[in-house]
N, C-alpha and C positions, 0 to 999 in steps of 0.2 A: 482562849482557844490554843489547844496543840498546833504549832508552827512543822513540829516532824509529822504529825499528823495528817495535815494539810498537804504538805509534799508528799506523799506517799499516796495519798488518795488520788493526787494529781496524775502520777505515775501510773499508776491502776489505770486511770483511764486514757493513757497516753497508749497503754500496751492493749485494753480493750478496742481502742480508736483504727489501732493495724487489723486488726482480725474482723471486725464489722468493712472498714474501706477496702479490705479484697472482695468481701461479699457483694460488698452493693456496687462498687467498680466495675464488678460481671456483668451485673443485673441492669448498669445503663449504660454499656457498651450494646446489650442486646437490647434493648429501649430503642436504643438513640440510633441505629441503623435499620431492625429489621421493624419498631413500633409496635413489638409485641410486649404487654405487661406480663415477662415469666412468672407467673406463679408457684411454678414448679422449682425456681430457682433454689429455693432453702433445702430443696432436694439434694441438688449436688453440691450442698455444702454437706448435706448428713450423711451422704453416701462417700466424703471423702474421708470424714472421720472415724467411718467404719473400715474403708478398703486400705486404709494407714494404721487403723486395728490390726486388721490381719498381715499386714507384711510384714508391719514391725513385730508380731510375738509370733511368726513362723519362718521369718526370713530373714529374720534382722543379720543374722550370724553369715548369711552370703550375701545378703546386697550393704547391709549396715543399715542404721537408724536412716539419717537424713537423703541419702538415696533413698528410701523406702518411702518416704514423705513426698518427695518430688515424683516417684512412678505411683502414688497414688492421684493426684492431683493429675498428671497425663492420660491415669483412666477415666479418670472422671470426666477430662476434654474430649477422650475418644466416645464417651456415651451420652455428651450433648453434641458430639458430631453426629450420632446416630440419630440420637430423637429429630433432628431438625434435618434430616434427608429425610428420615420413615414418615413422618409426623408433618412438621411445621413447613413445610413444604407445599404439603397439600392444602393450605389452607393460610397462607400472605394477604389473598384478595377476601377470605372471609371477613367479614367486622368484627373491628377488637375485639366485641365483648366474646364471640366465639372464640376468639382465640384464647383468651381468658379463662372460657370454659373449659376447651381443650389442655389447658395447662393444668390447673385444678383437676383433672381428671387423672394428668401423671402425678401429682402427687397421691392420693389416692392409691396405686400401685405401685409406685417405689417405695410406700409405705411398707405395705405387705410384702413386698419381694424384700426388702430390711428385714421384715419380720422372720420370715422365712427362713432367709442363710444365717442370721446373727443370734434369732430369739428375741423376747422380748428384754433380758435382762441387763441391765446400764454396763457399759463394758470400760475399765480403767485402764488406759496406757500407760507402760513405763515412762520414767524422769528421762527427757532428753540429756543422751549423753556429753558431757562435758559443760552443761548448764544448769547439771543437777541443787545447787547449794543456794545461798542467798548473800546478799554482798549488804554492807549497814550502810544507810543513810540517814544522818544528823540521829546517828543513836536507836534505828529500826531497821527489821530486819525485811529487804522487798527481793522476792525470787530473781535470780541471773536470766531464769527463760522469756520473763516477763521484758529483761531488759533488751533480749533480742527482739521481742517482737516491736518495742518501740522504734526500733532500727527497721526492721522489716516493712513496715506501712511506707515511710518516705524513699526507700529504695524501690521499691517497687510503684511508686507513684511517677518518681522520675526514670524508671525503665519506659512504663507506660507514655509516657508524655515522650519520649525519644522513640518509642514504637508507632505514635500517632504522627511526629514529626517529623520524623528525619527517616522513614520507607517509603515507599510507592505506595506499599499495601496501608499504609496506616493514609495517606493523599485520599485512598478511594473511601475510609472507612469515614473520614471528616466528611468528603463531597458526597457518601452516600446519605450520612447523618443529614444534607442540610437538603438535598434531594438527592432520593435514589432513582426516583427514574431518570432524570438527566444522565445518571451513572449508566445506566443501563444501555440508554439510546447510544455513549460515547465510545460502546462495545465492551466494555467491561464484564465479565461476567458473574452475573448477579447473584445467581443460586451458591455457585462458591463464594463468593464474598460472603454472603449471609450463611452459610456454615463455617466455613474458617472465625468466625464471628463470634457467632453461638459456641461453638467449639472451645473458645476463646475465656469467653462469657465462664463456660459451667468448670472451666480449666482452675480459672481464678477462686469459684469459690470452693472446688475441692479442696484449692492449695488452704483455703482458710481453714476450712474443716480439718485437714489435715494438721495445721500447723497448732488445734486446739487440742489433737491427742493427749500431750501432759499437762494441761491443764485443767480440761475439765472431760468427764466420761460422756462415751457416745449414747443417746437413748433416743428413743424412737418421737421425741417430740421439738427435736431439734428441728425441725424443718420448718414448720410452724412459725414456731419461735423468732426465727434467723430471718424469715423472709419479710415477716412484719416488721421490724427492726432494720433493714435492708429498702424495704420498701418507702420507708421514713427517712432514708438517708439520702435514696435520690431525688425523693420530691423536695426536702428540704436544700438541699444541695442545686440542684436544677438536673432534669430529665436529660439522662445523654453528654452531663458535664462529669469527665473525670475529675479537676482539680476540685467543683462543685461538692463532689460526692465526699472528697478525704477533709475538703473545709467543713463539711457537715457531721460527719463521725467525730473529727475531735471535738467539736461546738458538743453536740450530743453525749457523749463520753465522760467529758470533760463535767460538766452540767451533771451527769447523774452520779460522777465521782464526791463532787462538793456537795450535792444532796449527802449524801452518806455520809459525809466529813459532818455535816451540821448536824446529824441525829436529830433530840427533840431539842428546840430552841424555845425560850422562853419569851416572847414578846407580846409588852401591856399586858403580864399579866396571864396572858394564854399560851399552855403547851402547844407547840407546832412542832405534828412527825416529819421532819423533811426527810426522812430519810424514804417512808410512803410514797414520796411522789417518785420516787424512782421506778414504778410501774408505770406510770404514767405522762414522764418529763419528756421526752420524744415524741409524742402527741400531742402534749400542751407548745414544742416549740414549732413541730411542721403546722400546728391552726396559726401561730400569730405571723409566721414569715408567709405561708398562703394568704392572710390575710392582705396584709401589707405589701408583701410582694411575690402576686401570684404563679409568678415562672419560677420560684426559688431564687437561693441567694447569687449563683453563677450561670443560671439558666435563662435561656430563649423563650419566647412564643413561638408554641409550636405549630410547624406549616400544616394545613390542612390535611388531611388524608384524602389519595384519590382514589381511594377505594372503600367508601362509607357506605352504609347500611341504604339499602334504595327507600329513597322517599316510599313513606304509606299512600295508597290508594288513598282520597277520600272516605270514609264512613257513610255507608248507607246504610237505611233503615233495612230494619232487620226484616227478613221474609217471611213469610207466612209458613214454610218449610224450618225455618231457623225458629219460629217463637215456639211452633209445635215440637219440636226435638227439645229445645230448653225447657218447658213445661213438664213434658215429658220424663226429662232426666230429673225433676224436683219431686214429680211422682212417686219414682220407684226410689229417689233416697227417703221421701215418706213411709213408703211400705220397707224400708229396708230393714228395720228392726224386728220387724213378724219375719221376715223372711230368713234372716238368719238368728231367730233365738235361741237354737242349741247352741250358740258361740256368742258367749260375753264377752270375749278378745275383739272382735269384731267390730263389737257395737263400740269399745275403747279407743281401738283403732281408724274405726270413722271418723270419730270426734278429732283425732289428729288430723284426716286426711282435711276434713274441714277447714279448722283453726289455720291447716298448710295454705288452703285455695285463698283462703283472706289476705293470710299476708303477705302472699306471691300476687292478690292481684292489686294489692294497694301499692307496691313494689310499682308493680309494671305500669300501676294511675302515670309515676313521673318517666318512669325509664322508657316506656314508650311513645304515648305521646306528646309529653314534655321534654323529651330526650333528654333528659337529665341519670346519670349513671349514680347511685349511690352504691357505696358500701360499707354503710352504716345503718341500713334500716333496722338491724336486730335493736338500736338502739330504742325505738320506739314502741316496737313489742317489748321489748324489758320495760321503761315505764308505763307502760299501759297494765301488764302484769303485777309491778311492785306499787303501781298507783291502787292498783284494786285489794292487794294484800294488805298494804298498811291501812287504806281507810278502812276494811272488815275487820285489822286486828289493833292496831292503832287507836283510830276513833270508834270504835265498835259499830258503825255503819251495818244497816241491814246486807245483807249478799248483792239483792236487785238493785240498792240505790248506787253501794260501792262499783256493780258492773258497767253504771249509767255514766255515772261521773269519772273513773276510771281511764276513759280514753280522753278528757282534757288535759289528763297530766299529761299523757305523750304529747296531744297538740301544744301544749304551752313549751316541750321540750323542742319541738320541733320549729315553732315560730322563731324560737331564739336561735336555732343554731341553721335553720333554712336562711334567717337574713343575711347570715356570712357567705352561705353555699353557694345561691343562689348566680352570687357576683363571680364565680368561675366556671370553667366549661370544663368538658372533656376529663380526663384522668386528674387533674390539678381539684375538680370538683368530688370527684369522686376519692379522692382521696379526704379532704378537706370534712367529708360525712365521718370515712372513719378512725378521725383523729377526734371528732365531736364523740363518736360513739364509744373510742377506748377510754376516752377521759368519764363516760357515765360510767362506764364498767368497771372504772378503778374506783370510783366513787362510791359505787355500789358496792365493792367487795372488801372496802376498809372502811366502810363507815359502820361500826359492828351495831353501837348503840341503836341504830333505827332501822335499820336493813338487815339486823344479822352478822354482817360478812360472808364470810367464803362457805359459811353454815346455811343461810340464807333465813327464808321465813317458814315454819311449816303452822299447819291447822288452818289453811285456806279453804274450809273445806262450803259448799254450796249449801243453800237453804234444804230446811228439811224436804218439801217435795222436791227437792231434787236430787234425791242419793239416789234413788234409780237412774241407773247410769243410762236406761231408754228417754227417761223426761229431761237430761240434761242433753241427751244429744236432739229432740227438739227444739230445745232452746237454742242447740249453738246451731243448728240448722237454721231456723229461723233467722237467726241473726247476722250468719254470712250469707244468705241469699236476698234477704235484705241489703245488707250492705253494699254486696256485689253488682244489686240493680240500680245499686245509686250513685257507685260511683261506674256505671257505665252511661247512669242517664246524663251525667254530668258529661260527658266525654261529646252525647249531642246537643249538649246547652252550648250559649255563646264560648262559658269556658273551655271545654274541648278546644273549640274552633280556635280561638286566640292561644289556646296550650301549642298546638299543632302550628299552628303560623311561627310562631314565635324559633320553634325546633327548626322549621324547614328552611327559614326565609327570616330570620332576627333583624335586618335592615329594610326589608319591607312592610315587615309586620310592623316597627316604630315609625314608619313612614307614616303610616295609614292610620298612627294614633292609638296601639297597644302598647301599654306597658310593661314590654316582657318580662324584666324581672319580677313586678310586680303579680304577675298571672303566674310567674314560676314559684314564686315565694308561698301564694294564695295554694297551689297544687301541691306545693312542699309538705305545708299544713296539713292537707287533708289526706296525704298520704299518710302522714303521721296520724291522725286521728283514726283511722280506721285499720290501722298496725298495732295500734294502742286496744281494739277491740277485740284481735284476735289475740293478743298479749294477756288482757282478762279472760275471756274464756279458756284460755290455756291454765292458767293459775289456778279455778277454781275447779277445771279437769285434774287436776292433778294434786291440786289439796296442800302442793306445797310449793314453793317458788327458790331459786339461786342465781348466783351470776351470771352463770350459765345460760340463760336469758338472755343475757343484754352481750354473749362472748362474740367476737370475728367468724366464730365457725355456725352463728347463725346467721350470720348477713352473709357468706359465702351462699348457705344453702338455698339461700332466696334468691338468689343469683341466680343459682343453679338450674331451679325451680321456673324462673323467666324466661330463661334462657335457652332451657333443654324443652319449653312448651312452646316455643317459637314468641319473639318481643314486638313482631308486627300480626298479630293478630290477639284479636279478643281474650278469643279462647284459651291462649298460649300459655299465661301463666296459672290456669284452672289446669289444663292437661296438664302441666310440667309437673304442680305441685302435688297432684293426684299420682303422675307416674312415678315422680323421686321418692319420695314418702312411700309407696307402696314398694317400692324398687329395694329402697332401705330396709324397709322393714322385713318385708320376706328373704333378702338374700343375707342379712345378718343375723335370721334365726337359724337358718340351714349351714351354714360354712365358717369356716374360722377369718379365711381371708377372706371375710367380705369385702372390706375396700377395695380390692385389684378386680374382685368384679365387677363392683358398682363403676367402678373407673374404667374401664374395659369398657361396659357396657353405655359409657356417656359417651366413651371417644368413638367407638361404633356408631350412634347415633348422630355426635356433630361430626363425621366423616361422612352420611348416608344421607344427612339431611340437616345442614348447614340454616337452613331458615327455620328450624325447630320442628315437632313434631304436627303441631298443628299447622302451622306453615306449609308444612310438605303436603297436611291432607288438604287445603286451601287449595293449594296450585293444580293438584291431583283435579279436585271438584268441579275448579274453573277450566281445567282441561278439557274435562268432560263435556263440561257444559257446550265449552265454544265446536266440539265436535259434534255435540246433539242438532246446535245451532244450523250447522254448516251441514 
């Protein structure tokens, strides 16, 4: 083994280490006070390496380089001081996962408003000046800029810790972290605290984005990127620990540096790419430190929220006005292929809206009434999909047997990674899903031999009566209305009941002699197994399958889909999945900047109606009702 090699690799991620702990520093400052998971945070990291783009190649010559660097990073504070007056304001007392949505919904539009002022094309900043060269160690050559940034992470770690310590302002921001209502009741003022915060938050990670200008070019999927990575560093670190967070980047850093230093090693015999796991080594280290230790390495149990999602109603049986409108609506998607046969787009298109309603409502089988938050369901759909590819092309399986057996892959995926889940709550849990789901999706995308890779699998294609793309969309009709009655009948079997105890009441529910993990683990499953369904039907719609399946950006959309249908009712994630999907799809054939609409038009929605769509008409009905009453 190269000894200079190893040092320098070391290096690498000593200077990677700084640049992630600005990010993620932001990201649980704004955690750990206001309890909202920013989503939008990898934003203003992308938004600071663009607005440090333009000053530096138009202004350099009057402000200079590094002045230019610091007023970009102070815009980008000024414009999460904005979002969290406009925005995050109106919605503290909403449930996380709203809030969640609402963030997800700015990334989406600071996408396209990126897109807008900059273009799509990767933009490269000059060599900072006077760190332009490279200095030798032990006979190699490592960048000067590289060597300030490893200076940079622990300077600014120990600003931070004298700003948390040795202020008034930084007194409130610790006592708000451990409660902020108490902060509030002692006359403090909360609204500003929680902007100065935020403001704080998106300050830091413009300063990172900013400070990446000569290193690496701005492009439009930085955000993504940065906050996944970000997000991994507070959980593993612990939620709302600064020192947490910079012990977690170098651990992190550090780890995917030595991966890289080892390339392929040869042990017993067999090639091993370590250098592969570096898509993946931050995922594989937040599942075993959740495991083992679920608050993170420097992290608390977190205090409850006093402002959580209202207990559900009981479940009543369905009405005679409810069985006839659901009957009803299975009718007219029966006659919906006569009715629109001049449009075979249509008929394509339903078949997605379908596939959508499955795997939003097996989504919301656990996120509602098991209260369990995943973000990692897309991983179940991706093997439910590559479980029905490989058996049709793999073992040559007939279409019908490979669609049958097909969704045990995902349950078998799901048994094993719901038994870890299971044992955490809250955002600790939901993180926990998708570190299990980036590590299938790295799997899936480098293991070329059986999956393809990044190429994936094509010739998925459906038995011969089924290339009429009318007989395929009975089938997937069939199949999710099926499904969908079954796992609603399951929600009034004893299951439900004990899923639902277990969410509202976990110490009285063991009192009384349920198992809760054990009924969440049993629900875990079956959400998996019926994600795995809509996973195959999707595969052999489309005739060909990729990673892309199993990516973050389909378990966001399921999210989305739950959540934008309202997650306390039935209906909620059928509406969501039906609206998003049709939302997508028509507003990204007409417009360029689709996303700033689609994101526009979520945040419209959880601003107007906070309980979801079906939610809002619920209360609407019940309104009604008790005025007919009365």
């Amino acid at each position: 083994m190269d000894l200079s090699g190893f040092v320098v690799q070391l290096l690498n991620g000593l200077a990677g280490a700084s640049s992630l702990f600005l990010v993620s520093a932001g990201l649980s400052l704004i955690f750990g006070v206001t309890r909202i998971v920013n989503f939008a945070h990898g934003s203003f990291f992308m938004v600071g390496i663009y607005v440090a783009y333009t000053l530096v190649t138009r202004f350099a010559d009057t402000i200079g380089f590094w002045p230019a660097l610091v007023c970009a990073a102070l815009i980008v504070g000024v414009l999460g001081a904005l979002v969290e007056i406009t925005l995050m304001r109106r919605i503290y007392r909403a449930p996380e996962l709203f809030q969640l949505l609402a963030t997800f919904a700015l990334v989406l539009v600071f996408k396209d408003a990126v897109l807008w002022l900059w273009g799509p094309e990767e933009l490269l900043g000059p060599r900072a000046p006077g760190l332009k060269g490279a200095v030798q160690i032990l006979g190699r050559s490592f960048p000067t800029y590289d060597l300030f940034l490893i200076v940079v992470g622990p300077v600014l770690l120990g600003l931070l810790w004298l700003l948390l310590t040795r202020t008034r302002w930084g007194t409130f921001i610790r006592a708000a972290t451990q409660d902020r209502e108490m902060v509030a009741a002692l006359g403090v003022n909360q609204a500003w605290l929680f902007t100065s915060v935020f403001a704080l938050g998106a300050l830091l990670a413009g300063l990172g984005g900013a400070l990446q200008l000569p290193r690496e070019p701005a492009s439009l999927e930085m955000d993504l990127n940065t906050i996944g990575a970000a997000f991994v560093v507070v959980v593993v670190g612990g939620m709302g620990s600064i020192p947490g967070a910079f012990v977690a980047a170098l651990l992190i850093a550090e780890l995917k540096a030595i991966c890289i230093w080892l390339g392929v090693v040869n042990i017993f015999g067999t090639a091993i790419s370590f250098s592969k796991l570096t898509l993946v080594v931050e995922f594989l280290v937040m599942a075993v430190v959740l495991v083992l230790r679920p608050w993170g390495l420097l992290g608390r149990p977190q205090p409850p929220s006093r402002h959580a999602a209202h207990v559900e109603a009981p479940l009543g049986a369905p009405t005679r006005l409810t069985t006839t409108l659901q009957l009803a609506a299975v009718g007219l998607l029966v006659l919906l292929p006569w009715l629109t046969s001049a449009s075979p787009y249509f008929t394509v298109l339903s078949i997605d809206l379908l596939v959508a309603v499955l795997f939003a409502t097996s989504l919301h089988f656990i996120m509602g009434p098991a209260g369990m938050h995943s973000f990692g369901h897309a991983a179940y759909f991706g093997l439910g999909a590559y479980g029905a590819a490989l058996l049709f092309k793999a073992l040559g399986l007939p279409m019908e047997i490979a669609l049958l057996l097909a969704p045990l892959v995902a349950g078998v995926g799901a048994l094993v990674f719901g038994w870890f889940s299971v044992r955490l709550s809250g955002v600790y849990l939901a993180m926990l899903t998708l570190a299990f789901a980036q590590i299938t999706w790295a799997v899936v995308f480098q293991w070329d031999a059986l999956t393809g890779g990044s190429n994936g699998l094509t010739g998925v294609w459906p038995a011969a009566w089924l290339t009429d793309k009318k007989n395929y969309y009975f089938l997937t009709l069939s199949c999710v209305v099926l499904s969908v009655w079954l796992l609603r009948r399951m929600l009034y079997a004893p299951l439900g009941y004990a899923m639902r105890a277990g969410r509202d009441s976990p110490m009285r529910a063991d009192a009384i002699g349920i198992n809760v993990k054990r009924v969440q683990w049993v629900a875990f499953v079956i959400a998996g197994v019926f994600a795995g369904v809509a996973g195959a039907l999707f595969a052999f719609s489309k005739g060909s399958i990729s990673p892309e399946t199993l990516h973050v950006s389909r378990s966001v959309d399921g999210l989305v889909m739950v959540l934008l249908g309202g997650i306390q009712t039935l209906a909620g994630p059928i509406v969501g999945a039906v609206s998003f999907t049709w939302l997508h799809d028509v507003i990204a054939r007409n417009t360029e900047y689709w996303r700033a609409m689609l994101g526009g038009i979520i945040l419209l929605l959880v601003l107007l109606f906070p309980e979801g769509i079906a939610g809002f008409a619920r209360r609407i009905s019940l309104r009604l009702a008790d005025k007919g009453q009365a």
